[in-house]
C-alpha positions in Angstrom: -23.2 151.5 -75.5 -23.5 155.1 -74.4 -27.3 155.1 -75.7 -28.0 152.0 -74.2 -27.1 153.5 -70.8 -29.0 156.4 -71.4 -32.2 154.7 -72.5 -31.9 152.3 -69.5 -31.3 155.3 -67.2 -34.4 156.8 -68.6 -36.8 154.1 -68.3 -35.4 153.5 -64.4 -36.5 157.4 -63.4 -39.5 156.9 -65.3 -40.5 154.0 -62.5 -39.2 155.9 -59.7 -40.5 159.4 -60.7 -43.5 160.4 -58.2 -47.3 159.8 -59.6 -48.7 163.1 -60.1 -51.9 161.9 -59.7 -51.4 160.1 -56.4 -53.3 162.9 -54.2 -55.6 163.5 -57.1 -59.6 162.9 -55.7 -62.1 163.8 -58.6 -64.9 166.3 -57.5 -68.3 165.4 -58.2 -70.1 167.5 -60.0 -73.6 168.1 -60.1 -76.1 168.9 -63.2 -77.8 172.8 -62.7 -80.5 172.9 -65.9 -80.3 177.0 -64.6 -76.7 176.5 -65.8 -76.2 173.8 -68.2 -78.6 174.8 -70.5 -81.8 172.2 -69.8 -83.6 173.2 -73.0 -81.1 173.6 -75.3 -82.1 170.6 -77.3 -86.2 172.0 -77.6 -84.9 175.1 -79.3 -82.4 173.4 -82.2 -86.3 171.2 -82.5 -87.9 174.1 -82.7 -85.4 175.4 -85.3 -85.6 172.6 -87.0 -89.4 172.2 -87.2 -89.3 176.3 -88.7 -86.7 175.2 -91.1 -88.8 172.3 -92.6 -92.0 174.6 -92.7 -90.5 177.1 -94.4 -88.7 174.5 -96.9 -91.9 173.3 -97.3 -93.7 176.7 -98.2 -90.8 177.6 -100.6 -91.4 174.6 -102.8 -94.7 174.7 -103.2 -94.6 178.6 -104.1 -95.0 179.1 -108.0 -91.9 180.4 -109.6 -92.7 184.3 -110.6 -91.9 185.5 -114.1 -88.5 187.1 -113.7 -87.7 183.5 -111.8 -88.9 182.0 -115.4 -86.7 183.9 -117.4 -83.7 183.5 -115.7 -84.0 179.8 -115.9 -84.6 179.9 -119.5 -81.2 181.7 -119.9 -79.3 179.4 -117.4 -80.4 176.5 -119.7 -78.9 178.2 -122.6 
């Protein structure tokens, strides 16, 4: 019974507690590319572009002999 009371007391200054949010009025906000960071995105590109030339460079390069050997003994 006690518990009862307490939950129902709980729930009834739940409804009547004040809305925080009541005075709340959201600010809008405007984009600055100075600020934000406008070309963000062309530099990861440009990263990525590099990346798949030099990806690209590496596997056509022919192993050199030392390369060779350590091969060999890794399939040993």
């Amino acid at each position: 019974m006690k518990k009862d009371r307490e939950k129902f007391k709980m729930s009834n200054e739940k409804e009547n507690a004040d809305d925080p949010f009541k005075d709340y009025t959201p600010e809008v906000i405007e984009y600055d590319p100075a600020i934000d960071g406008d070309e963000e995105h062309n530099i990861r590109d440009e990263h990525l572009s590099e990346k798949a030339k030099l990806l690209e460079q590496f596997t056509k390069q022919k192993p050199d002999l030392k390369a060779k050997k350590m091969q060999k003994k890794r399939k040993c």
